[in-house]
C-alpha positions in Angstrom: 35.4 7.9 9.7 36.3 4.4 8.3 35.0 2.1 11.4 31.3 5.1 11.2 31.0 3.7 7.5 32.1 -0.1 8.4 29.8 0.0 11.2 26.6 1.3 9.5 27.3 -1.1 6.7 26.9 -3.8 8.8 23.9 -2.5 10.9 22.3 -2.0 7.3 22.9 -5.8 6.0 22.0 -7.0 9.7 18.4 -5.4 9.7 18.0 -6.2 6.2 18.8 -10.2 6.9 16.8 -9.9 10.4 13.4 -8.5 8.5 13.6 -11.5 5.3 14.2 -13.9 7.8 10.9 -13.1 9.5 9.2 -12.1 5.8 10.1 -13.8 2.7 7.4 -13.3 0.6 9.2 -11.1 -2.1 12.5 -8.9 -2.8 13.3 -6.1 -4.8 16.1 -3.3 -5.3 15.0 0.4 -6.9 17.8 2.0 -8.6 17.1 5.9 -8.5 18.0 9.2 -9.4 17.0 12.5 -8.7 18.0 16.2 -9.5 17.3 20.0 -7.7 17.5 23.1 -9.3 16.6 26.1 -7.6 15.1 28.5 -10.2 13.6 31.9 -8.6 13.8 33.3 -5.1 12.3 30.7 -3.4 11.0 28.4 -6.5 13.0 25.1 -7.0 13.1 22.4 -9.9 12.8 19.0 -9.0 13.4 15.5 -11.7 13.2 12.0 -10.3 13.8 9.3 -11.8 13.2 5.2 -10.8 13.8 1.8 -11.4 11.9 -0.8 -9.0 12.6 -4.3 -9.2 10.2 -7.3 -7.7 10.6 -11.5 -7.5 13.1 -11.5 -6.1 14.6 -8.7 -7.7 14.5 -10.7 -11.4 12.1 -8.5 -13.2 11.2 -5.1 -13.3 7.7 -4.0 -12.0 7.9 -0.1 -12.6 9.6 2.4 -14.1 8.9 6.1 -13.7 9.6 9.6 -14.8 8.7 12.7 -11.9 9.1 16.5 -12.4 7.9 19.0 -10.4 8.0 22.7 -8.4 8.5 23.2 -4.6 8.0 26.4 -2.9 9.8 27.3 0.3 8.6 29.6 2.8 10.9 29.4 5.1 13.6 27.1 6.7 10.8 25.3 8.6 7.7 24.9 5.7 7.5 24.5 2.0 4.9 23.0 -0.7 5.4 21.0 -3.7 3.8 19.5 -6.8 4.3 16.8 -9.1 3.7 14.7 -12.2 5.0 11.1 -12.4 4.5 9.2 -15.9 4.9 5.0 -15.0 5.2 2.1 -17.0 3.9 -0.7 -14.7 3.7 -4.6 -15.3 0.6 -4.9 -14.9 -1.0 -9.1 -14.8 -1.2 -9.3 -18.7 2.7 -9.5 -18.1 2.7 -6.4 -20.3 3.6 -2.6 -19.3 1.0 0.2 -19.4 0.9 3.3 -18.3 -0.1 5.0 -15.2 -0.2 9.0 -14.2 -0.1 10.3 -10.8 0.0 13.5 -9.8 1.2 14.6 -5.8 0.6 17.6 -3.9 3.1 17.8 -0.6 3.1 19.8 2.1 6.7 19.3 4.0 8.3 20.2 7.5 11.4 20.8 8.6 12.9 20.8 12.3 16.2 21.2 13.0 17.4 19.9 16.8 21.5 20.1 17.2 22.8 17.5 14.8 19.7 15.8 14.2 16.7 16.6 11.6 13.1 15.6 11.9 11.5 16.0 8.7 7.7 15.4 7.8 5.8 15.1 5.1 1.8 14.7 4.2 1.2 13.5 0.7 -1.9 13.9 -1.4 -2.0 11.6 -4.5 -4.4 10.8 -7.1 -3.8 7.9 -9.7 -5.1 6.8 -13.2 -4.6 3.6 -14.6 -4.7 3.2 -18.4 -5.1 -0.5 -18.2 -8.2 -1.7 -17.1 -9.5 -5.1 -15.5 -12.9 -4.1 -14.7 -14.9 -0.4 -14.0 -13.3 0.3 -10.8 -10.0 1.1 -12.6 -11.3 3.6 -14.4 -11.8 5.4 -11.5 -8.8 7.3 -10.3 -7.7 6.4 -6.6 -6.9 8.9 -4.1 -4.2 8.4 -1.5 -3.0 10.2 1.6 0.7 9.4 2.8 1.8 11.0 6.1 5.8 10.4 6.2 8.1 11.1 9.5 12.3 10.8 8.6 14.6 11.5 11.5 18.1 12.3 10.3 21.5 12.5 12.0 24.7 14.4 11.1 27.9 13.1 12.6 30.3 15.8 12.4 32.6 16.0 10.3 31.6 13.0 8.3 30.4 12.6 5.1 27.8 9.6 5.8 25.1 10.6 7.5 22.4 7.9 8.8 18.3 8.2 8.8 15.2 6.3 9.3 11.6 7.0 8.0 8.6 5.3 8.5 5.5 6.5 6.0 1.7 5.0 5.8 -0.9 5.3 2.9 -4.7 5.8 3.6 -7.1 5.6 1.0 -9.6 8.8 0.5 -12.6 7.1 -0.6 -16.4 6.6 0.7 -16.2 2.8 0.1 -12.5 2.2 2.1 -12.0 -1.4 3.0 -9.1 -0.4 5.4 -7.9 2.5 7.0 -4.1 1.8 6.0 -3.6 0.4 3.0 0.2 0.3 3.0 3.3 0.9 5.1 6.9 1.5 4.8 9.7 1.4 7.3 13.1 2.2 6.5 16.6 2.6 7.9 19.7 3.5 5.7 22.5 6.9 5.1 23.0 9.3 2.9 27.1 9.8 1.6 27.9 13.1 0.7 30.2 13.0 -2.4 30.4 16.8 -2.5 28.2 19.9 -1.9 26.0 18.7 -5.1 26.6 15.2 -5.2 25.4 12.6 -2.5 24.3 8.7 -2.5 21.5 7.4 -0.7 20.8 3.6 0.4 18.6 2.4 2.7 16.8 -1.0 3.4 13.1 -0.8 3.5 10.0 -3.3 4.4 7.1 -2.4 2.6 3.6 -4.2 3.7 0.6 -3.9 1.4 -3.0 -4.8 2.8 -4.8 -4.3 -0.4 -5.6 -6.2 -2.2 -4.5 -8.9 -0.1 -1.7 -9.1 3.0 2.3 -8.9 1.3 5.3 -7.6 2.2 8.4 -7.1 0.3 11.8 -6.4 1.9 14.1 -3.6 -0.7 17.3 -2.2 -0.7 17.0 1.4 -2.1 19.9 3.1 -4.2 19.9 6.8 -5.1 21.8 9.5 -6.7 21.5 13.0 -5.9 22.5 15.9 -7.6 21.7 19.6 -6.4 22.5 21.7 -9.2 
């Protein structure tokens, strides 16, 4: 179990070195934390909570609050809902706030040891600071996700990948895809309610201009 944790430690640093290598334009670490509850029957609680770093990881660029309800149906489909309340840095160098709200619709496919979980995402965001008209409008977003997941026996790390795109829903779209994300990381089980994620991810944005960012994400986990 040692040389499984040794060994995807060093994958994980290897990728992340191979990918800023061949990007450099930015860095950044989140720090997050998230929390289940399940409430009634099939009803479950979910909190979230995030700190996302930029520049090279010097200065924060978000932080957020999320809370919301998921319904499952059965072992295979459930449905959730969400609120998120952000503090961005926005270019004045100040924080202001943003809302989103999310409404998921999630599968789940079980194949021996592995998972394949998927995920379509519909978003809508309002800004509360505004540069000119078009940010009063609130931007609509569809994010389709696909995670594959492996469980080595008898082992409390357990590794994954996910790749996820965003597609704006408007009339006047400039691009079809508007961002990507690609990740590769493992989750450590501390105990049936407690777990660690952390993953390295490149992120590209198209809009409003070409960037990519290479992170290292870091999560607690607590089912409760």
């Amino acid at each position: 179990m040692t040389m499984t944790i040794k060994k995807l430690s060093v994958l994980l640093i290897l990728l992340g070195f191979t990918s800023f290598a061949y990007s450099q334009d930015d860095f950044g670490i989140w720090y997050g934390a998230s929390a289940g509850h399940k409430l009634i029957g099939k009803l479950g609680l979910d909190l979230s909570g995030e700190i996302r770093t930029h520049n090279n990881a010097s200065r924060i660029d978000e932080m957020f609050l999320e809370g919301g309800l998921s319904y499952k149906f059965n072992k295979y489909v459930s449905v959730g809902g969400s609120y998120r309340y952000t503090w961005f840095h926005e270019v004045t160098d100040d924080y202001h706030a943003r809302h989103k709200w999310f409404a998921d619709i999630n599968g789940h496919l079980p194949l021996g040891d592995f998972d394949i979980t998927g995920r379509i995402r519909f978003q809508e965001r309002y800004k509360t600071y505004f540069q000119d008209e078009n940010d009063r409008v609130p931007k609509s977003t569809l994010r389709y996700r696909l995670k594959l997941s492996y469980n080595i026996p008898s082992c409390p790390v357990n590794p994954f990948a996910f790749t996820e795109i965003f597609c704006p829903v408007s009339s006047d779209k400039k691009r079809s895809v508007e961002k990507e994300r690609f990740a590769i990381g493992a989750e450590y089980k501390i105990s049936k309610k407690h777990s660690i994620d952390a993953a390295y991810m490149f992120q590209r944005d198209y809009i409003p201009h070409l960037s990519d960012i290479n992170l290292i994400s870091l999560e607690y986990n607590l089912k409760f």
